[in-house]
C-alpha positions as CSV (number, residue, x, y, z in Angstrom):
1,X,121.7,36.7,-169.2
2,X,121.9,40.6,-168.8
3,X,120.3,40.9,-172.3
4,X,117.4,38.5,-171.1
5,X,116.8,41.0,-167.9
6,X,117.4,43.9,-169.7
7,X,120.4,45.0,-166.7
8,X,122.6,47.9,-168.4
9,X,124.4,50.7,-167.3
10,X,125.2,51.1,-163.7
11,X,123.3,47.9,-162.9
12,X,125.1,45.4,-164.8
13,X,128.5,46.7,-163.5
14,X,126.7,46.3,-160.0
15,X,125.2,42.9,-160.1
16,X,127.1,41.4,-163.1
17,X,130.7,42.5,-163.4
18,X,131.9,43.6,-160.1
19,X,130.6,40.4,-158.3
20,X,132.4,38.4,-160.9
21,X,135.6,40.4,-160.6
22,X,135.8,40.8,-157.2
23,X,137.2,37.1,-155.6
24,X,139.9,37.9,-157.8
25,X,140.9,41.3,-157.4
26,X,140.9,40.6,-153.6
27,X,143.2,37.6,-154.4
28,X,145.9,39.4,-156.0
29,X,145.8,42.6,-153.9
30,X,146.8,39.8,-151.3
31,X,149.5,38.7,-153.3
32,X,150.7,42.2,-154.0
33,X,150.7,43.5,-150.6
34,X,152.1,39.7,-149.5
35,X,155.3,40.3,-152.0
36,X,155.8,44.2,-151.2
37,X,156.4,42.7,-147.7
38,X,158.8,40.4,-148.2
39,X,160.8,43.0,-150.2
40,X,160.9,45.5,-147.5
41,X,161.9,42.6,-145.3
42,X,164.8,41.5,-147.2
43,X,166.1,45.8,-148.4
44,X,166.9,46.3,-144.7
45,X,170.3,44.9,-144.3
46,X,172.0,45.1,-148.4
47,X,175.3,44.8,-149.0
48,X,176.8,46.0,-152.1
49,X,181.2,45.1,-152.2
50,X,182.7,46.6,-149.1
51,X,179.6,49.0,-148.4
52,X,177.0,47.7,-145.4
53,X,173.9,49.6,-144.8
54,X,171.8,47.8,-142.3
55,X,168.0,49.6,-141.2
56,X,166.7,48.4,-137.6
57,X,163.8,45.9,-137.9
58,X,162.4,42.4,-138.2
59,X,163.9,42.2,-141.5
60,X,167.2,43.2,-140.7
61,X,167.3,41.1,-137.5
62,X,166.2,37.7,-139.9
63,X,169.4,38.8,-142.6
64,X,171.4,39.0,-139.9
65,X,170.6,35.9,-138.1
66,X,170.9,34.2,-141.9
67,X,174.3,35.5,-142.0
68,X,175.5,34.9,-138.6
69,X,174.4,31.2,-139.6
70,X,171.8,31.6,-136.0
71,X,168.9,29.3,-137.4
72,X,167.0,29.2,-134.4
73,X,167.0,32.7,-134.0
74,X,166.0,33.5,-138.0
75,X,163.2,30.6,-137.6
76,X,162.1,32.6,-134.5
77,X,161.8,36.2,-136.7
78,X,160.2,34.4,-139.7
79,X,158.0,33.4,-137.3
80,X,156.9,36.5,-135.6
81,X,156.5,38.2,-139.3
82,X,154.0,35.4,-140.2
83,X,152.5,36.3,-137.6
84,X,152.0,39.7,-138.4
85,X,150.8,38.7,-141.9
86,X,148.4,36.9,-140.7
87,X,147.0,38.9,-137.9
């Protein structure tokens, strides 16, 4: 089709390529930054033999609620950081 309306250059990355790229690269820049925030969720509180190291936050508040066996309470933060995602 670009051949047929002679688009090159500049103007077929414009109107041909980017518009058919760009549903997907939005997709998986959601899924990146989706992941990268459940990993800095989960690296606040490790535990590596007899060492703790626990950061302050939402993610160390929902390890420690999943430890402590508190369902209602790690329910309550998964909750408030999906609403974060979303908003």
């Amino acid at each position: 089709m670009s051949t047929k309306f002679r688009i090159r250059g500049w103007q077929w990355c414009r109107q041909v390529t980017l518009p058919d790229i760009f549903p997907y690269y939005i997709t998986k820049v959601i899924t990146v930054f989706g992941s990268t925030w459940n990993a800095s969720f989960i690296s606040k509180a490790v535990q590596w033999a007899n060492t703790h190291v626990v950061a302050h936050g939402l993610g160390a508040y929902i390890v420690q609620m999943t430890v402590d066996g508190d369902h209602r309470k790690m329910i309550l933060g998964i909750i408030v950081m999906s609403l974060f995602v979303v908003l």
